[in-house]
Backbone as a chain_set.jsonl record, in Angstrom:
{"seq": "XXXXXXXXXXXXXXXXXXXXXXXXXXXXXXXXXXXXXXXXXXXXXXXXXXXXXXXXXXXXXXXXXXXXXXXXXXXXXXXXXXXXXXXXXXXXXXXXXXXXXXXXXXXXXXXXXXXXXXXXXXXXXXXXXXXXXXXXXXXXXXXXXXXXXXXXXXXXXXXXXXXXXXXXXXXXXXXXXXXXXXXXXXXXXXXXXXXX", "coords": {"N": [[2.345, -3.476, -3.622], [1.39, -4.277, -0.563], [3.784, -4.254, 1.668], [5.23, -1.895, 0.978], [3.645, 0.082, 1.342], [1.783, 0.53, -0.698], [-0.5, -0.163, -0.752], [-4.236, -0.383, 0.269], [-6.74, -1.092, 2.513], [-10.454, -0.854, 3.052], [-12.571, -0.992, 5.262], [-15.827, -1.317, 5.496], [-19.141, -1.19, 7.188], [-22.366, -2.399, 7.867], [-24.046, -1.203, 10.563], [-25.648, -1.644, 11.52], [-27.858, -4.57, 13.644], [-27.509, -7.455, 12.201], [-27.183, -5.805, 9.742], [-28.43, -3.548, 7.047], [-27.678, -3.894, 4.676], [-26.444, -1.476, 3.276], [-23.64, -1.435, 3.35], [-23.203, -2.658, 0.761], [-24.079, -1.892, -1.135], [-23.196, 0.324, -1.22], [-20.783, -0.794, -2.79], [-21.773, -0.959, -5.01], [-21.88, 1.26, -6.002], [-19.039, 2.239, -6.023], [-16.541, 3.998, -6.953], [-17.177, 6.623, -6.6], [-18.275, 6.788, -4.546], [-16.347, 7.338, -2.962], [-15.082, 9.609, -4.312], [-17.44, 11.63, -3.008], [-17.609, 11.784, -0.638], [-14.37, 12.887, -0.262], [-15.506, 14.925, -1.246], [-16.976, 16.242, 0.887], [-15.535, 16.033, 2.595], [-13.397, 18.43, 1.572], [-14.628, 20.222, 1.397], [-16.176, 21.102, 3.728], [-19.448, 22.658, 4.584], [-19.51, 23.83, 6.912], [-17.195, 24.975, 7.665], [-15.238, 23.883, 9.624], [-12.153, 23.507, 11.265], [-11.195, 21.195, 12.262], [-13.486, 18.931, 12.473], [-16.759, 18.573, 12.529], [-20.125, 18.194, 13.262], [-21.927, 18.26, 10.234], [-19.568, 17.301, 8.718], [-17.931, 15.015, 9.808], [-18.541, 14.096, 12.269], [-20.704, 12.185, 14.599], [-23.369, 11.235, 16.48], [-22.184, 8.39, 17.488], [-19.933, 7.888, 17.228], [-18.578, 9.837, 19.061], [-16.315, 9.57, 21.464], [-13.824, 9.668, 19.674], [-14.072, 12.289, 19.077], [-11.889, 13.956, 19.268], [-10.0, 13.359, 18.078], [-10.846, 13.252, 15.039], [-9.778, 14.726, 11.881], [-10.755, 16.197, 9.411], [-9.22, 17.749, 7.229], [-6.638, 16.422, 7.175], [-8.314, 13.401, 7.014], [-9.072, 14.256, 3.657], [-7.193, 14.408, 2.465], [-5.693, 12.037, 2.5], [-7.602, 10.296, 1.201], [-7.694, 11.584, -0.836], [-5.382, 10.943, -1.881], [-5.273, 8.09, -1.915], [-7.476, 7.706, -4.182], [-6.338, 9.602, -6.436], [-3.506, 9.103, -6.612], [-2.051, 11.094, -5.762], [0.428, 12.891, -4.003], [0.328, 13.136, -0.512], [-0.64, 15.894, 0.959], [-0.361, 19.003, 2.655], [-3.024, 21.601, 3.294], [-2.238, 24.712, 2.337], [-3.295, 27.416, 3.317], [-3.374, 26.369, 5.613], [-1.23, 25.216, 5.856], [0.213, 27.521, 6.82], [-1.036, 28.727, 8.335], [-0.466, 27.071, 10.741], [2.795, 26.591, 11.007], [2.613, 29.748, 11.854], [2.01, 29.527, 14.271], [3.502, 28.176, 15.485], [5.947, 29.61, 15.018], [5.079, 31.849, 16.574], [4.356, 31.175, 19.392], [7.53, 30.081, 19.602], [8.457, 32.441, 19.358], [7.155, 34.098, 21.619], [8.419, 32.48, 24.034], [11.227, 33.863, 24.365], [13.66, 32.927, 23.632], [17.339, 32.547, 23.951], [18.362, 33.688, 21.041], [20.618, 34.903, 17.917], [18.781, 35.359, 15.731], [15.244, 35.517, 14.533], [13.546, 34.771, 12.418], [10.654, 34.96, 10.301], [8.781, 33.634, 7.105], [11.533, 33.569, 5.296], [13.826, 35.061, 3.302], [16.192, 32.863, 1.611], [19.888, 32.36, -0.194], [21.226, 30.097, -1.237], [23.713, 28.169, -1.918], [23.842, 25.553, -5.016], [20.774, 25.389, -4.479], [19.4, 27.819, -5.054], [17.187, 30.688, -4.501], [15.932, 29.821, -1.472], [13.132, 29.626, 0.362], [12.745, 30.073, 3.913], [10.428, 28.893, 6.138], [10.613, 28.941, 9.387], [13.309, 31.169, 10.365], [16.248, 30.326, 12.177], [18.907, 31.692, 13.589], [21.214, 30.665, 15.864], [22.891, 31.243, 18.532], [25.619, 30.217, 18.9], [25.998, 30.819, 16.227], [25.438, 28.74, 14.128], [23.262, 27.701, 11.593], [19.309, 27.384, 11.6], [16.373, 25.737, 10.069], [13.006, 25.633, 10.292], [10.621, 23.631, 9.807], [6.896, 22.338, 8.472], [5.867, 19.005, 8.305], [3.35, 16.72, 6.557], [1.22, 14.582, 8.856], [0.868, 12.315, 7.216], [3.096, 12.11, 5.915], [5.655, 11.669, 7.241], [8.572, 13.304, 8.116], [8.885, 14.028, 6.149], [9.693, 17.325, 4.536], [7.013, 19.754, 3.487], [7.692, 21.466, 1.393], [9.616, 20.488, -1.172], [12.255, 21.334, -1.848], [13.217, 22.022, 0.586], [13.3, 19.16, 1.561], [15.156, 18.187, 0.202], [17.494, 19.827, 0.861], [17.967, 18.564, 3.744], [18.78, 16.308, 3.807], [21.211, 17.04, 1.698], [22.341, 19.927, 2.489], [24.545, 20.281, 5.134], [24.922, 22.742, 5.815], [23.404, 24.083, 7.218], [20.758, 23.326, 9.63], [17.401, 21.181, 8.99], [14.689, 21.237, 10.233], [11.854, 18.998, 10.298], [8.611, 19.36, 11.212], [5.925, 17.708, 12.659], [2.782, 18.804, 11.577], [0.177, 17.517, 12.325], [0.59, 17.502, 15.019], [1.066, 19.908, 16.187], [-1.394, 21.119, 15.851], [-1.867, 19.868, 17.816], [-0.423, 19.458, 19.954], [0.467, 22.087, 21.029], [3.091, 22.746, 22.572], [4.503, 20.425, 23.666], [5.724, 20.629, 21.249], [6.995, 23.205, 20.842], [8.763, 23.169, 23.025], [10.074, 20.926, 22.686], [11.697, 21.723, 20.17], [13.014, 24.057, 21.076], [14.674, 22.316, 23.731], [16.381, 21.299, 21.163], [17.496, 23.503, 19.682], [18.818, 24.712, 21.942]], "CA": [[2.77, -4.328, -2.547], [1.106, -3.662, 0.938], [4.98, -3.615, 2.878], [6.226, -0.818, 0.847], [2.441, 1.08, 1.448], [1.227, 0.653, -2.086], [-2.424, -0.993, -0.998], [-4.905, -0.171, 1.601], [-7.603, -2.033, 2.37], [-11.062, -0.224, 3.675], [-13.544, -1.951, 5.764], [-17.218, -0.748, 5.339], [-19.776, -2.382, 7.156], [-23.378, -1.871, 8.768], [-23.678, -0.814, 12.006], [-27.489, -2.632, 12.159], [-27.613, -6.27, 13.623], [-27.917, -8.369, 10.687], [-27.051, -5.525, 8.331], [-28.881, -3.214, 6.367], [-27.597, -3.38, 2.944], [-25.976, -0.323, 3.197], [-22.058, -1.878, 2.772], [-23.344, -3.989, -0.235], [-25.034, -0.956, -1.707], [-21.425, 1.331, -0.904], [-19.916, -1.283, -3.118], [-21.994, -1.005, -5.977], [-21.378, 2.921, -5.96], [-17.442, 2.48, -6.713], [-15.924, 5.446, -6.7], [-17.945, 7.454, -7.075], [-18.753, 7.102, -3.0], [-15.029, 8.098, -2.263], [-15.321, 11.278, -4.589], [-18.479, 12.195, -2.62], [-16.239, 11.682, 0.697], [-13.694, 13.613, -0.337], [-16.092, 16.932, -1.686], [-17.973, 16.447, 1.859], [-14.407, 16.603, 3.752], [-12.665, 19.093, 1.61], [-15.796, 21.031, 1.191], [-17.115, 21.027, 4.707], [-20.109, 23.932, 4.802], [-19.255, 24.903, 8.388], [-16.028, 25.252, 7.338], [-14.091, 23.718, 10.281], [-10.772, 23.788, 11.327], [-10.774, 19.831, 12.007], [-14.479, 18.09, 12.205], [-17.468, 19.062, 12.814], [-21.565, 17.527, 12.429], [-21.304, 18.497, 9.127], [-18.89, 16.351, 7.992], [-17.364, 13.796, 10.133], [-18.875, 13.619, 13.621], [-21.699, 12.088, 14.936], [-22.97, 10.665, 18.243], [-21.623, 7.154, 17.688], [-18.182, 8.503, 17.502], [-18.174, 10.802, 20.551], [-15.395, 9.062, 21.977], [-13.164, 9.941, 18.868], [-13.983, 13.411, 18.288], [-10.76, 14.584, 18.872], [-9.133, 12.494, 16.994], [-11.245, 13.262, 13.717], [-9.256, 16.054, 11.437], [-10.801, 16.439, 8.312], [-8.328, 17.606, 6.309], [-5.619, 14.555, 7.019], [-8.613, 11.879, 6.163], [-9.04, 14.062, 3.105], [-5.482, 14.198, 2.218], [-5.592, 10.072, 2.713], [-8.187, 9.699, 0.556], [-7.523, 11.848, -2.451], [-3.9, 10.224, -2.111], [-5.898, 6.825, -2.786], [-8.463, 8.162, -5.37], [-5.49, 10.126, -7.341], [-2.201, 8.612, -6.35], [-0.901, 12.518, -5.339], [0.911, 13.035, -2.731], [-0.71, 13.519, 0.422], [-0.184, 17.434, 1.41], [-1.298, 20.118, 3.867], [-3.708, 22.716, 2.397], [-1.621, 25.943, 2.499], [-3.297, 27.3, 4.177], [-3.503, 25.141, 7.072], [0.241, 25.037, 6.87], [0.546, 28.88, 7.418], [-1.267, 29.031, 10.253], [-0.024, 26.019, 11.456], [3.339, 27.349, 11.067], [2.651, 30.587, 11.842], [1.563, 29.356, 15.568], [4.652, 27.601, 16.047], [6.249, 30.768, 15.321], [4.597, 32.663, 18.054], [4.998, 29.765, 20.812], [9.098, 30.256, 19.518], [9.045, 34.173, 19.803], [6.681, 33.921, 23.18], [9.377, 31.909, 24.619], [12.323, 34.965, 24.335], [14.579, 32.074, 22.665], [18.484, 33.164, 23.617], [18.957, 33.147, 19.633], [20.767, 35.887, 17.267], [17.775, 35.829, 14.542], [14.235, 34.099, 14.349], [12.642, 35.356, 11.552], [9.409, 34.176, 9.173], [9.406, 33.398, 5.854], [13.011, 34.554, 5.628], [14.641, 34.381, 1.559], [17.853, 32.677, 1.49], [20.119, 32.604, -0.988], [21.873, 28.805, -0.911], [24.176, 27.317, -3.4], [23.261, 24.61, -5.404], [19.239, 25.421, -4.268], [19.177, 28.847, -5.494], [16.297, 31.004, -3.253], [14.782, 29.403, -0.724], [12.112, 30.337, 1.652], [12.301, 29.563, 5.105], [9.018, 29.47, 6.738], [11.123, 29.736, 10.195], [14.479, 30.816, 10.095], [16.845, 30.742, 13.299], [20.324, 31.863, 13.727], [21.755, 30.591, 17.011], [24.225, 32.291, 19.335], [27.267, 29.727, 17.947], [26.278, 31.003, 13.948], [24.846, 27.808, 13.701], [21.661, 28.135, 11.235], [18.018, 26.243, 11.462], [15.257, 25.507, 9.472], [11.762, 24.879, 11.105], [9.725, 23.433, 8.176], [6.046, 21.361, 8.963], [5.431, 18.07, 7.407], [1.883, 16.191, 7.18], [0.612, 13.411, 9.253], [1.171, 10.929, 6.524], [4.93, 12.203, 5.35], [6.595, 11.929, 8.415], [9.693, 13.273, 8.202], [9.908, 15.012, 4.641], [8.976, 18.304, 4.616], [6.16, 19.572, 2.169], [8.895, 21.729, 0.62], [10.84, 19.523, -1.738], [13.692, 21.732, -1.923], [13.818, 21.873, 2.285], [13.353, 18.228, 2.033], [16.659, 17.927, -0.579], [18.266, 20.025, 1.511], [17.86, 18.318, 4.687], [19.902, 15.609, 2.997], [21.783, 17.56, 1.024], [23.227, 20.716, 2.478], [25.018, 20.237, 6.131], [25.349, 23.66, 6.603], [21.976, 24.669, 7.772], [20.001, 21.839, 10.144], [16.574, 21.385, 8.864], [13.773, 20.337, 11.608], [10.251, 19.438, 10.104], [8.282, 19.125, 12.285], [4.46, 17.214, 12.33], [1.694, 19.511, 11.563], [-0.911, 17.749, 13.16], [0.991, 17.404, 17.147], [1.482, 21.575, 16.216], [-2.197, 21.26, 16.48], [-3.08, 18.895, 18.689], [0.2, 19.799, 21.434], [1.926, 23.017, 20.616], [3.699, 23.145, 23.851], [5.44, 19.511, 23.236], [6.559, 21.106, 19.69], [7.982, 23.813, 20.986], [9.695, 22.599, 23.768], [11.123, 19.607, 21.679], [12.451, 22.74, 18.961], [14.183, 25.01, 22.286], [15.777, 21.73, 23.03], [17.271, 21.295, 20.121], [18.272, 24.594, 19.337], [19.91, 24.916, 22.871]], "C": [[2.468, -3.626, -1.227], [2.619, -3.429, 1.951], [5.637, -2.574, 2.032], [5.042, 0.449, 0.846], [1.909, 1.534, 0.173], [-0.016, 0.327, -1.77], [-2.628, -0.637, 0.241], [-6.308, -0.376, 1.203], [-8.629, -0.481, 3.568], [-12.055, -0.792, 4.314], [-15.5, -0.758, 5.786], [-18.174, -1.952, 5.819], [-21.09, -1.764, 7.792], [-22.927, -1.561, 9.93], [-25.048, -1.454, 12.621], [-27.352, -3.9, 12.43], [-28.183, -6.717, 12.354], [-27.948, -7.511, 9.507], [-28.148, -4.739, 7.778], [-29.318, -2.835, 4.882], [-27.095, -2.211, 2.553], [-24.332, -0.572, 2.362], [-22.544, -2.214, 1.161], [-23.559, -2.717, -1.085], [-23.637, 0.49, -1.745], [-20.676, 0.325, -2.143], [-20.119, -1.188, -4.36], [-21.689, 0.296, -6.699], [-19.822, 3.186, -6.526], [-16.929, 3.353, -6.026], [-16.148, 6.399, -6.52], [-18.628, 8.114, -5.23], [-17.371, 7.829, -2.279], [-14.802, 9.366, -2.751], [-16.388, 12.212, -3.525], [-17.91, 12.102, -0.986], [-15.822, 12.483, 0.495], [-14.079, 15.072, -0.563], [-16.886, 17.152, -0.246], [-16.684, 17.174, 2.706], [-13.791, 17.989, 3.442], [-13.661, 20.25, 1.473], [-16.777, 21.282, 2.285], [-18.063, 22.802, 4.912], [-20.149, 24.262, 6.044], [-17.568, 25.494, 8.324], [-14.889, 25.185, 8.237], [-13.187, 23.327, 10.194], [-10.76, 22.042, 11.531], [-12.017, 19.12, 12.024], [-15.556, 18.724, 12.794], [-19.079, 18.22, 12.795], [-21.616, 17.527, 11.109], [-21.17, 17.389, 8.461], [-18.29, 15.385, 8.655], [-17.922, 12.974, 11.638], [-20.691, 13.164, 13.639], [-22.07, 11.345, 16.32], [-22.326, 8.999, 18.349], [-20.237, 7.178, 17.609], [-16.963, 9.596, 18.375], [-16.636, 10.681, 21.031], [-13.951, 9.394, 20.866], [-12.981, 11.138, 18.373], [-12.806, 14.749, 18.013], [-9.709, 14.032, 18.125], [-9.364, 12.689, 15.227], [-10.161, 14.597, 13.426], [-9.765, 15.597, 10.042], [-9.93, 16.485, 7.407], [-6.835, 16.63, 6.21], [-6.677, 13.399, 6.558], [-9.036, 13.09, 4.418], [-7.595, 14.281, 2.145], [-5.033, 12.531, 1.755], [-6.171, 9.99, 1.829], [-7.652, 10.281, -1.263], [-6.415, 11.859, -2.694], [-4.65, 8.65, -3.397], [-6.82, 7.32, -3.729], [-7.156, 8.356, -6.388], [-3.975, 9.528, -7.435], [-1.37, 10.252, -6.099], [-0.516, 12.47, -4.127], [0.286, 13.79, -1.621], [0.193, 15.155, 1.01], [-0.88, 18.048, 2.275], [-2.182, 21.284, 3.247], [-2.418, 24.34, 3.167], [-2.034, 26.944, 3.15], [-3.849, 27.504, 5.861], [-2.052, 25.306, 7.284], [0.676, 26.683, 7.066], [-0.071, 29.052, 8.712], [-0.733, 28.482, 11.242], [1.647, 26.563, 12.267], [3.361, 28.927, 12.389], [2.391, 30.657, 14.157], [3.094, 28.665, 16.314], [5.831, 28.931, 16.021], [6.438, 32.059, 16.407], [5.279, 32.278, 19.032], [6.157, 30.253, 20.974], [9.266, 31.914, 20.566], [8.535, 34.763, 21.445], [7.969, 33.341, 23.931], [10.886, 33.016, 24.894], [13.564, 33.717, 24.042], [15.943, 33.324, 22.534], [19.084, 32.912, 22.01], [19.464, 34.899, 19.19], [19.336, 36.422, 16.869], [16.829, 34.783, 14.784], [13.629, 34.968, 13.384], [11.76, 34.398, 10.363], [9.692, 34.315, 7.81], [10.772, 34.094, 5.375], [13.635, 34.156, 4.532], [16.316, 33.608, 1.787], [18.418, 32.41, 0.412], [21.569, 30.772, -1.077], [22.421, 28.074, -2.446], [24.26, 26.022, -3.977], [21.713, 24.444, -5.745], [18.736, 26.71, -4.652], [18.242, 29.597, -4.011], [15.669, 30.079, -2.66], [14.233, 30.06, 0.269], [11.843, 30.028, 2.942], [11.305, 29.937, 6.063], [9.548, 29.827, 8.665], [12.484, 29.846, 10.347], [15.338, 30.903, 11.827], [18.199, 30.677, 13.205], [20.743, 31.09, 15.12], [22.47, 31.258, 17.366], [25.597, 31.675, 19.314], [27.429, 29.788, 16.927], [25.955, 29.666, 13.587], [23.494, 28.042, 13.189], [20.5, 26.6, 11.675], [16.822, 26.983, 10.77], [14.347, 25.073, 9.822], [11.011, 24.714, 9.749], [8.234, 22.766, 8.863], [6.453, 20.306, 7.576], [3.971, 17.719, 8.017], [2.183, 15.004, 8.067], [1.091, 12.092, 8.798], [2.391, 10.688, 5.754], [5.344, 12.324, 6.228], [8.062, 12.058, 8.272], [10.157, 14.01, 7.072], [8.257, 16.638, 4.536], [8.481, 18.452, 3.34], [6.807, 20.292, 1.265], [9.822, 20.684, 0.152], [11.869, 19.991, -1.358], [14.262, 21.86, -0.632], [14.164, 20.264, 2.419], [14.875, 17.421, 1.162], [17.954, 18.463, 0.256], [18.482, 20.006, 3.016], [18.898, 17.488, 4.687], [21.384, 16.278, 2.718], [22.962, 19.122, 1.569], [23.121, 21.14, 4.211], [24.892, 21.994, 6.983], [24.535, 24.556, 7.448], [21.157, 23.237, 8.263], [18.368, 22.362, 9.423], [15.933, 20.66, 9.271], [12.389, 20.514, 10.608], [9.787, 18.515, 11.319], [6.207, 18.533, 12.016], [3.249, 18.39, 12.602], [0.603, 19.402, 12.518], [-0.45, 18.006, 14.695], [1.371, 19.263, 16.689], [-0.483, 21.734, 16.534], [-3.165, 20.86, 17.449], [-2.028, 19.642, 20.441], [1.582, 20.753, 21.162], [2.734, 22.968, 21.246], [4.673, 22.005, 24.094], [6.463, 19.654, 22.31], [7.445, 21.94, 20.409], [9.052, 23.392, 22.179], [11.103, 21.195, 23.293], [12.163, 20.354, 20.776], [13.292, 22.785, 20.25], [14.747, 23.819, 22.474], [16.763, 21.466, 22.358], [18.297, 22.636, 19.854], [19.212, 24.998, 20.752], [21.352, 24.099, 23.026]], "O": [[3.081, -2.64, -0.818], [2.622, -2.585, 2.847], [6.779, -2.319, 2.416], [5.337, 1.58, 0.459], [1.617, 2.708, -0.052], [-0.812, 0.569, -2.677], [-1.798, -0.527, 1.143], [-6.914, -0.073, 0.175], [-8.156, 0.361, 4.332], [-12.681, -1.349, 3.412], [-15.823, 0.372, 6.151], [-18.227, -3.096, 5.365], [-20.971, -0.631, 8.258], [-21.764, -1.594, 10.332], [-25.373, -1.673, 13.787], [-26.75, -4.569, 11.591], [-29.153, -6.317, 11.71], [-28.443, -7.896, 8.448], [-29.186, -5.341, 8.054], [-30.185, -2.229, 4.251], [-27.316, -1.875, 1.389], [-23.944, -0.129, 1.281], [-21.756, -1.692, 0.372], [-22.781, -2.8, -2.036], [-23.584, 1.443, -2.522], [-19.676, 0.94, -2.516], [-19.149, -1.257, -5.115], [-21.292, 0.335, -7.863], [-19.488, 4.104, -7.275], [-16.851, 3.496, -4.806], [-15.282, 7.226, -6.233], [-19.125, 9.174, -4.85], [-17.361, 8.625, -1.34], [-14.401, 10.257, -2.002], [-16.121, 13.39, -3.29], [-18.335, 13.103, -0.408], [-16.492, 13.444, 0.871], [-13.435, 16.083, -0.28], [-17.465, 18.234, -0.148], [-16.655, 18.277, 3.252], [-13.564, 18.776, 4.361], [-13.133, 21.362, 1.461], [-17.944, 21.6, 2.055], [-17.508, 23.842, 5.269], [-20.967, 25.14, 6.319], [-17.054, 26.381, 9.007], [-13.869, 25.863, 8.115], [-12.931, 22.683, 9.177], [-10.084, 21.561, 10.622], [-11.746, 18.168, 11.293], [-15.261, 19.524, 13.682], [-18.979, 17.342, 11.938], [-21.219, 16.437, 10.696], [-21.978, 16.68, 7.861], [-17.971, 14.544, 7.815], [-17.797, 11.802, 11.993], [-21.608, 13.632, 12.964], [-21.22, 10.939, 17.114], [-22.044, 8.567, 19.467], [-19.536, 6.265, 18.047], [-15.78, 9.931, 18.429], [-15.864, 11.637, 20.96], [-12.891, 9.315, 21.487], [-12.134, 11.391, 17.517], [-12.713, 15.737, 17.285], [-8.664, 14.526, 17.702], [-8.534, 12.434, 14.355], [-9.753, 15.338, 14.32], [-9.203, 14.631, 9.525], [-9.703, 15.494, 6.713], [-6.216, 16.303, 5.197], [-6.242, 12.493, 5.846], [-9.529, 12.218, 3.704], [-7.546, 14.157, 0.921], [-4.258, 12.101, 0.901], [-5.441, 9.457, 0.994], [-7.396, 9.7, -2.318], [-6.026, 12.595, -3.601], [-4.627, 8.339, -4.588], [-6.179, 6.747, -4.61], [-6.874, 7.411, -7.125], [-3.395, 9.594, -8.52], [-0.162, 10.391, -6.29], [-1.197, 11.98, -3.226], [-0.208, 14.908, -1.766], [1.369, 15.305, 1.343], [-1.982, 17.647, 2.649], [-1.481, 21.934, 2.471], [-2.071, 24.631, 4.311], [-1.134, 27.569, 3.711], [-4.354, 28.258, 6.692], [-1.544, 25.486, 8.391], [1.769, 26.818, 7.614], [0.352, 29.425, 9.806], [-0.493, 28.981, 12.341], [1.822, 26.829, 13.456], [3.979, 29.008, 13.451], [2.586, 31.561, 14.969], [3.505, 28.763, 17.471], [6.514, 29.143, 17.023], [7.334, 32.793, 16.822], [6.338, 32.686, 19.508], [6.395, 30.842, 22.029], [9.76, 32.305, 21.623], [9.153, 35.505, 22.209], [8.528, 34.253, 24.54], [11.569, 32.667, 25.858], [14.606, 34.082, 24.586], [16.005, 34.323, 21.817], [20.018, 32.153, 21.755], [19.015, 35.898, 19.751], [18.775, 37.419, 17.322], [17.089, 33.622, 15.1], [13.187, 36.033, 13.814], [12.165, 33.409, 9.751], [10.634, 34.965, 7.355], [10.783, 35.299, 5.123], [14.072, 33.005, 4.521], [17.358, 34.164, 2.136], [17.56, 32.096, -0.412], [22.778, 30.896, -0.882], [21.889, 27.676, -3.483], [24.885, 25.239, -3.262], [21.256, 23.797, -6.687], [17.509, 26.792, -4.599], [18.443, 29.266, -2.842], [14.808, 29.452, -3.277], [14.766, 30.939, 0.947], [10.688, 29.69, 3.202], [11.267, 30.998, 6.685], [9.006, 30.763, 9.253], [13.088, 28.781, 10.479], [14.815, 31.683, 12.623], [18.722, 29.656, 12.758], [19.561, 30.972, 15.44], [22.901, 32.093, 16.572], [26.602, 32.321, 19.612], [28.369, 29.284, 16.313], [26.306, 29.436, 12.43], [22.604, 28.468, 13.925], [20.736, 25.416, 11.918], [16.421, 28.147, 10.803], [14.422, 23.844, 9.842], [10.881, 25.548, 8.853], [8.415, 22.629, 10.073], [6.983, 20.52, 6.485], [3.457, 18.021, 9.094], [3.292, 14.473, 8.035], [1.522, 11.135, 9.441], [2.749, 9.671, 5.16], [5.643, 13.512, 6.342], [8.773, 11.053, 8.296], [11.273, 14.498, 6.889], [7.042, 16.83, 4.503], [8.889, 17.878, 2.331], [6.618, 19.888, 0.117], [10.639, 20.101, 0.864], [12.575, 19.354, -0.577], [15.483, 21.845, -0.475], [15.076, 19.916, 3.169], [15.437, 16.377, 1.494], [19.042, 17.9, 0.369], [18.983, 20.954, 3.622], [19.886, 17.712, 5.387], [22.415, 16.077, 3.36], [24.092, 19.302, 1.115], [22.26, 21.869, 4.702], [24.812, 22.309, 8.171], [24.891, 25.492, 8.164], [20.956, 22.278, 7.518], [18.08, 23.552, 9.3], [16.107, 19.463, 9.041], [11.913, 21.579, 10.215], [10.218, 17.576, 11.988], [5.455, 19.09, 11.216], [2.912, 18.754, 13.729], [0.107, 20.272, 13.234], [-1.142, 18.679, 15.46], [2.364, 19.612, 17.327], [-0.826, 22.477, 17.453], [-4.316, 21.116, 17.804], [-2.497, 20.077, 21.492], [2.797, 20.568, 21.094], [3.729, 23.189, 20.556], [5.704, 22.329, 24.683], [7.596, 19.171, 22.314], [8.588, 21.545, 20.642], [10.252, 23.386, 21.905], [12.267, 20.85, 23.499], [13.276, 19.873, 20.569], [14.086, 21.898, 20.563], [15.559, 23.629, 21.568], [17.913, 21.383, 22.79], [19.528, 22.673, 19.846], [20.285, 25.576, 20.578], [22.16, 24.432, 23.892]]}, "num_chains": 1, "name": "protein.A"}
């Protein structure tokens, strides 16, 4: 059912007046054209960080080229190919992370504790790993987690995203991967916020 985001429709079409036979000729291909998509995106031989000639850009899409990110359309796609859940390559989300991190500790953040992957020991959830942890200066804890693009709102950690729900006593913020790389400086300012 398309309103609960079960179906998605793809439009393929020439780009030549009157057509080249190209769509028609994409259709006969199957699947077999979205596998070959997906090994171009997740397999790009320049090996960029979001698009490149390569694999996604070209001059008729100038106007978009910041907008392309590779690894979110192949995330999208080998959601639809496989039905898996669309995820962040690991990592992508460490660095990703790992930048939002900085930004935090750049900032001199009046906090007790900010520390990276930081073990905790939480009952009910056994260890978990917080990729950023922050104490505040009222003993109030936080959890900086990312999510993707296309999970808005649940972090790619299940067990952060159970216990976002689930256990009051620690806030847990995910936060969107891609605006960490498109506008760190919104992210973090939106976190200090919060944590103030």
């Amino acid at each position: 059912n398309d309103r609960l985001g079960q179906e998605s429709e793809i439009y393929i079409y020439d780009t030549l007046s009157g057509g080249a036979g190209f769509s028609r000729r994409i259709g006969e291909l199957g699947f077999s054209i979205f596998k070959s998509a997906l090994d171009i995106l997740e397999n790009c031989p320049d090996n960029c960080d979001r698009s490149c000639y390569r694999c996604l850009r070209n001059y008729k899409n100038k106007f978009e080229h910041d907008l392309l990110d590779r690894m979110v359309g192949a995330s999208l796609l080998r959601y639809l190919i496989t039905g898996k859940q669309p995820v962040i390559d690991e990592t992508r989300l460490r660095q990703s992370t790992e930048l939002v991190y900085n930004d935090l500790v750049g900032h001199g953040l009046n906090v007790n504790t900010i520390k990276r992957d930081y073990v905790l020991s939480i009952p009910r959830f056994g260890e978990v790993i917080a990729p950023i942890f922050i104490e505040c200066r009222d003993g109030s804890k936080v959890i900086i987690c990312l999510h993707g693009p296309l999970t808005p709102g649940i972090p790619q950690d299940l067990v952060l995203d159970r216990m976002k729900d689930q256990y009051p006593a620690i806030t847990v913020i995910p936060v969107d991967e891609l605006v960490v790389r498109r506008n760190l400086p919104s992210v973090t300012s939106s976190l200090i916020e919060q944590l103030v």
